[in-house]
Residue, then its C-alpha position, 0 to 999 in steps of 0.5 A: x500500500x502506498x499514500x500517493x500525492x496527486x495536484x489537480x488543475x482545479x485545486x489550489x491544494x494537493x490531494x491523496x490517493x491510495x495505491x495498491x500493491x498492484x499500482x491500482x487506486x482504492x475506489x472506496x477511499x478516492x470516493x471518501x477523500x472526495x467526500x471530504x474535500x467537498x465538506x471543507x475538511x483542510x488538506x491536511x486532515x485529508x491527508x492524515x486520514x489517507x495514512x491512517x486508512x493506508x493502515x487499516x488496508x495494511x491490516x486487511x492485505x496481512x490478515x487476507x481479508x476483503x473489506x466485507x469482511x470487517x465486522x466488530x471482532x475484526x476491528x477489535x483484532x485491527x486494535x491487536x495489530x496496530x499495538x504490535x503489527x511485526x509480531x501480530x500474526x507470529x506467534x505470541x508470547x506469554x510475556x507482556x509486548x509493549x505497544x509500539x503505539x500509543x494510547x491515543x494514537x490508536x484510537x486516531x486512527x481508529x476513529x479516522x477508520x470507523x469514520x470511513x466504514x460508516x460513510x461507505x455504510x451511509x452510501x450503501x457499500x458497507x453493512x452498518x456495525x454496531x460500535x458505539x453504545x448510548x450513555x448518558x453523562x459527559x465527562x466534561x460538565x460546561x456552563x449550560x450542562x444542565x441543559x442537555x443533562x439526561x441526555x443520550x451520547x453515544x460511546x465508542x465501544x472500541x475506545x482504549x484508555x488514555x494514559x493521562x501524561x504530564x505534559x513538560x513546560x519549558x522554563x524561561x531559561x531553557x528558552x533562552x538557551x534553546x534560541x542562543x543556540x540557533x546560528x541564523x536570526x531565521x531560526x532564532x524568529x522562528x522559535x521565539x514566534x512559537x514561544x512568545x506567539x503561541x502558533x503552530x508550526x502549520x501557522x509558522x510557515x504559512x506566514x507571508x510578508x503581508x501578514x506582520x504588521x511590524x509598527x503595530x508589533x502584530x502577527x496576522x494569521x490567515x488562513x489559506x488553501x493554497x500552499x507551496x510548502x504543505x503548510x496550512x492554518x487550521x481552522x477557518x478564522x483569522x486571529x491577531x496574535x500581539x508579540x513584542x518589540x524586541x521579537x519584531x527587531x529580531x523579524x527586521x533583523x532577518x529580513x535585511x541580514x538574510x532573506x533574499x531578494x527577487x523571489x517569486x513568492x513571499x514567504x517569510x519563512x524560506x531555505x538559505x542554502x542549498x538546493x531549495x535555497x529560497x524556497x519556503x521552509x517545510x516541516x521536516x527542515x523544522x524537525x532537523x533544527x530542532x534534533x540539531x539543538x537539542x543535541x547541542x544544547x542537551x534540552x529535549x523538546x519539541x515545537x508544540x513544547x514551545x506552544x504549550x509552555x507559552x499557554x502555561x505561562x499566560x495562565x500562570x500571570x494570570x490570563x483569563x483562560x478565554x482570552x488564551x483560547x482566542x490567542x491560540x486559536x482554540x474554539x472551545x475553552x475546554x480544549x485550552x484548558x484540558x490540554x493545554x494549562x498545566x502549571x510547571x514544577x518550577x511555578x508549583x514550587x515557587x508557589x508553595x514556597x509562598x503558602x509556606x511564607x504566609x503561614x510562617x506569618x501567620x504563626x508569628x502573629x498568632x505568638x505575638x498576640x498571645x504574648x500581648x495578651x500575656 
């Protein structure tokens, strides 16, 4: 199986297909990659359910079943080989096999699969399974909850447990070192945007020149269908992103220092040697500085790191979490504060130190007033 990238004529974007190993298209999954094109689903999305269903025909291909041949047990049995696909069919041991995939990994692509079946099922291509359960209760309570309180909500029966992980912040001084250690001011913009702006990296590398409004210390996030470097906004809406004065010099910097003149676009964000030298920068160019860093500077971290740690920090001075939903670009609060607020070791320190001060006062004037009293 293989994920084939394909540019039509009358797409600003690309789209994915899914080949066989005999070099022949999927139909059912070319219908369902139309089907969320014509939705509005962003190309990335797009692409991410073309790998994901790539998975799903890997298992089929394996286990030498055809699609009609899926029913509830199988998807389950699905589950089994996305833990551990190399021993899956092999004999198995008696020992515990550690996961080569997460928790929530899985499930993604589960859901990215289940979401297929029920289309094919919708058109009639497919049998319709029976996967969710209805409940009542939601694990999240919002403010109007007692309004759909009672209410049925279906569950996903093949749903795994998630692993709840404390997600690592990075500390101010860890910032600093990371962005001292970068050798071009492309690369120290690009990682203190992430940082004191709060983007993605998709948002980072979709910039153009229009979009920063230096004399106003602005970053203008729009989104685009178009792309020369496969990066995109996510979501629909635009959003200002304030940063600072001292960021805004470090862009001017960049631009008289480095960037180069006569392109024939106007990325920010672009290669400064090589072959591709001019070209807008891609992810994997990103991936590559980060590995370089954190090997020089031994700080193991990562671009959403940068992200999440600037989240963190707003709501640690005291940001209201709805004004760091805007900021970030979230469209539910819930998801700011879930995923994204986690106080760091360093400010839980800092803030029991304080708690302990403020009993250490109130000890002493509680001995002060008894000693009046005496």
């Amino acid at each position: 199986m293989k994920v084939q990238r394909v540019k039509l004529d009358n797409k600003p974007y690309p789209l994915y297909i899914l080949i066989d190993k005999n070099l022949d298209v999927i139909k059912e999954v070319l219908r369902y990659i139309k089907y969320l094109d014509n939705t509005g689903k962003a190309p990335n999305t797009i692409k991410s359910y073309c790998y994901r269903l790539k998975l799903f025909y890997d298992f089929l291909d394996q286990s030498d079943f055809s699609l009609n041949d899926i029913s509830y047990e199988e998807l389950a049995n699905f589950i089994g080989w996305l833990r551990n696909p190399s021993g899956y069919f092999n004999v198995q041991s008696i020992a515990p096999v550690e996961s080569k995939r997460k928790e929530s990994t899985i499930n993604s692509i589960l859901n990215a699969t289940i979401n297929y079946l029920e289309f094919l099922a919708r058109t009639g291509d497919f049998k319709f399974l029976d996967i969710f359960k209805m409940e009542r209760g939601q694990t999240f309570k919002s403010f109007l909850h007692h309004i759909n309180k009672g209410k049925l909500r279906k569950r996903n029966t093949l749903k795994l447990k998630e692993k709840k992980k404390l997600i690592e912040v990075l500390e101010k001084n860890e910032v600093e070192e990371i962005v001292n250690a970068c050798i071009s001011y492309r690369d120290k913009f690009l990682l203190l945007l992430l940082y004191e702006g709060g983007l993605r990296i998709g948002e980072a590398l979709s910039l153009r020149l229009e979009d920063v409004i230096t004399w106003d210390n602005e970053v203008k996030i729009t989104p685009r269908v178009n792309s020369l470097n496969d990066s995109y906004v996510k979501g629909k809406s635009e959003r200002i992103v304030h940063v600072t004065k001292e960021l805004m010099g470090l862009y001017t910097q960049y631009l008289v220092h480095e960037y180069l003149d006569n392109l024939n676009h106007d990325y920010i964000f672009i290669n400064l040697s090589g072959p591709n030298k001019g070209h807008p920068l891609k992810y994997h160019s990103v991936a590559d500085l980060v590995k370089r860093i954190s090997k020089k500077t031994g700080i193991d971290f990562n671009l959403h790191q940068l992200r999440h740690s600037h989240a963190t920090d707003l709501i640690n001075s005291g940001w209201d979490e709805s004004y760091v939903q805007k900021r970030l670009g979230h469209a539910n609060v819930q998801t700011t504060r879930q995923f994204y607020v986690h106080p760091s070791n360093e400010y839980m320190k800092k803030q029991y130190k304080k708690y302990l001060d403020m009993r250490k006062d109130e000890n002493n004037g509680t001995k002060e007033t008894t000693n009046d009293n005496q």
